[in-house]
C-alpha positions in Angstrom: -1.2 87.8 14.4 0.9 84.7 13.7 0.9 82.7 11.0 -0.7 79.3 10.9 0.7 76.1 9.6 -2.9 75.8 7.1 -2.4 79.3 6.1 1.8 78.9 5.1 0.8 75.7 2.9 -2.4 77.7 1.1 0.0 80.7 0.1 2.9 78.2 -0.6 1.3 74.4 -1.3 4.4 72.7 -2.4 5.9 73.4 1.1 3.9 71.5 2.5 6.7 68.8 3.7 8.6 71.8 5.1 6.6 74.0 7.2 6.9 72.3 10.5 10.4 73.8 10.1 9.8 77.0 9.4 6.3 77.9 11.1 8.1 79.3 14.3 11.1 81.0 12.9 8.5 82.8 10.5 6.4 84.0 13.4 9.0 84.6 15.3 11.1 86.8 12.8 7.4 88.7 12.0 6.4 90.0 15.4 10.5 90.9 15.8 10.1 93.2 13.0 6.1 94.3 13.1 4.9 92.8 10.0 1.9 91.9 12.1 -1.1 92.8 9.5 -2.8 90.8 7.1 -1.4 93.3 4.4 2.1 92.9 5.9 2.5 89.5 6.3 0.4 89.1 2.8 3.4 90.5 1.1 6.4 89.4 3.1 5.5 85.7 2.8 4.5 86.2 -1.0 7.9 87.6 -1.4 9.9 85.1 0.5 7.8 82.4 -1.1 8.9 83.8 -4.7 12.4 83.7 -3.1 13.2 80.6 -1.5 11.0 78.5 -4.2 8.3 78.0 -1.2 11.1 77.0 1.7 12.9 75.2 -0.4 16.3 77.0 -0.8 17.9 78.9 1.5 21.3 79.4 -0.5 21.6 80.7 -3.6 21.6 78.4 -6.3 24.3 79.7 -8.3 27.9 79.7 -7.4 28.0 83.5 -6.5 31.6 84.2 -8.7 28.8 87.2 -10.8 29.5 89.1 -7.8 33.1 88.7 -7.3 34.5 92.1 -7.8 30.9 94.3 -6.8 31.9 97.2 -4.7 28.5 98.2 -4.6 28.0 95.1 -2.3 31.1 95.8 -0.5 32.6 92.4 -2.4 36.2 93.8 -2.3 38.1 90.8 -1.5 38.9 88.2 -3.3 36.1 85.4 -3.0 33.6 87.6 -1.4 31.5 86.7 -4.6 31.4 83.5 -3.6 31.9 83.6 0.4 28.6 86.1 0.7 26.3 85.1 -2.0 22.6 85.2 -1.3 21.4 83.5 1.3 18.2 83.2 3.9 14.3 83.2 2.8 15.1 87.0 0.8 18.7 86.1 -0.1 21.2 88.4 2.0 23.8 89.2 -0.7 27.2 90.8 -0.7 29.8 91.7 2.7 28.4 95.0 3.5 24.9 93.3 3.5 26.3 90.3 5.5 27.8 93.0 7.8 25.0 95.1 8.1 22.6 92.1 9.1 24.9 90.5 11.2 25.0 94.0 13.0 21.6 94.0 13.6 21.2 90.4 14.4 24.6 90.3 17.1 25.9 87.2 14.5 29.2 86.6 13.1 27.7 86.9 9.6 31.0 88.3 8.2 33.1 85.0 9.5 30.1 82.6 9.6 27.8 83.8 6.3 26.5 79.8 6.5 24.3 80.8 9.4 22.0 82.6 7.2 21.1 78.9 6.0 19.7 78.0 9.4 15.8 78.4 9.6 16.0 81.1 12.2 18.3 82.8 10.6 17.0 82.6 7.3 14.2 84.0 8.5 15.0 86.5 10.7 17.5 87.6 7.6 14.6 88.4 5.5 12.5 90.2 8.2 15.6 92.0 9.1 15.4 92.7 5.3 12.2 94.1 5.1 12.8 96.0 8.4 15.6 97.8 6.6 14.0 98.8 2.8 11.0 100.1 5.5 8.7 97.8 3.4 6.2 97.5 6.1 5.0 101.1 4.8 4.5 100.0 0.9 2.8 96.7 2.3 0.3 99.1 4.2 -0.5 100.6 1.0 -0.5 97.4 -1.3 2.7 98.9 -3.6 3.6 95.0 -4.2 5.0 96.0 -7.5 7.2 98.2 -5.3 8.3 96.0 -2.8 9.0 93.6 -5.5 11.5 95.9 -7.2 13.1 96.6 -3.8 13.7 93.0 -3.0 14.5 91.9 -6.5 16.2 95.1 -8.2 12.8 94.5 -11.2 10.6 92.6 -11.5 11.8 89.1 -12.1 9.0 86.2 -11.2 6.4 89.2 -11.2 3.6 86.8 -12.7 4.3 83.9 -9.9 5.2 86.9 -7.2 1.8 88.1 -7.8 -0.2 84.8 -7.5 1.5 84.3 -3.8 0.2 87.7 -2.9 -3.5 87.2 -4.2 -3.1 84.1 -2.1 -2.2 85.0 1.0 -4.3 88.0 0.9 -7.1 85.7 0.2 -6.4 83.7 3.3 -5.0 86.2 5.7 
């Protein structure tokens, strides 16, 4: 089941000037990674709609130096905060994550993180995502809240979050 152009700018309507762009990396980066239900793609494009301000951002905003230092995302070398902040639709952060993506994707993530900015990228980063935190599963049984805390570490947005969802249930 793919994704229309009508439904994208229902779920998100301020992406409206946008989703010529991103309509066929966003299908295509789905059916790689199954989230092929309404439930599943409900959820995934609620989330990546909270994420990327509805297609508007692919890069984190801020400058990334709050991670400088984080072993726990494998940020061991100098500038890695900044290098390998967040980036595609659910924002890839840290060099193991880069690494691990760029695994699974066969990219040079760890010497080329500006790929992730790229719209097939960016969204086959945040499938890849969801692939990996097995969110497909919550989706199935409508644990948003869930999936929310696994993308976001809490709940930050939750009120917005939550209005994409009922949306693109509504419409899926």
């Amino acid at each position: 089941m793919s994704a229309s152009k009508a439904v994208l700018i229902v779920i998100m309507p301020h992406a409206a000037s946008r989703v010529d762009q991103w309509i066929v990396p966003l299908n295509e980066a789905m059916d790689a990674y199954s989230i092929n239900t309404p439930l599943r793609q409900a959820a995934f494009l609620a989330q990546i709609a909270y994420e990327s301000g509805e297609l508007r951002y692919v890069r984190e905003l801020a400058s990334g130096t709050a991670y400088e230092g984080r072993a726990d995302l494998g940020n061991t070398q100098a500038g890695d905060g900044v290098r390998y902040k967040g980036r595609g639709l659910i924002q890839v952060t840290g060099r193991s994550n880069y690494g691990s993506c760029g695994t699974a994707l066969h990219l040079p993530l760890i010497d080329h993180p500006e790929m992730l900015e790229l719209p097939q990228y960016a969204a086959l980063s945040a499938a890849w995502f969801w692939d990996s935190r097995r969110l497909n599963a919550l989706a199935d049984n409508g644990s948003f809240k869930e999936i929310t805390k696994k993308i976001n570490g809490g709940y930050n947005g939750w009120a917005q979050r939550k209005e994409y969802y009922e949306r693109a249930k509504a419409v899926l």
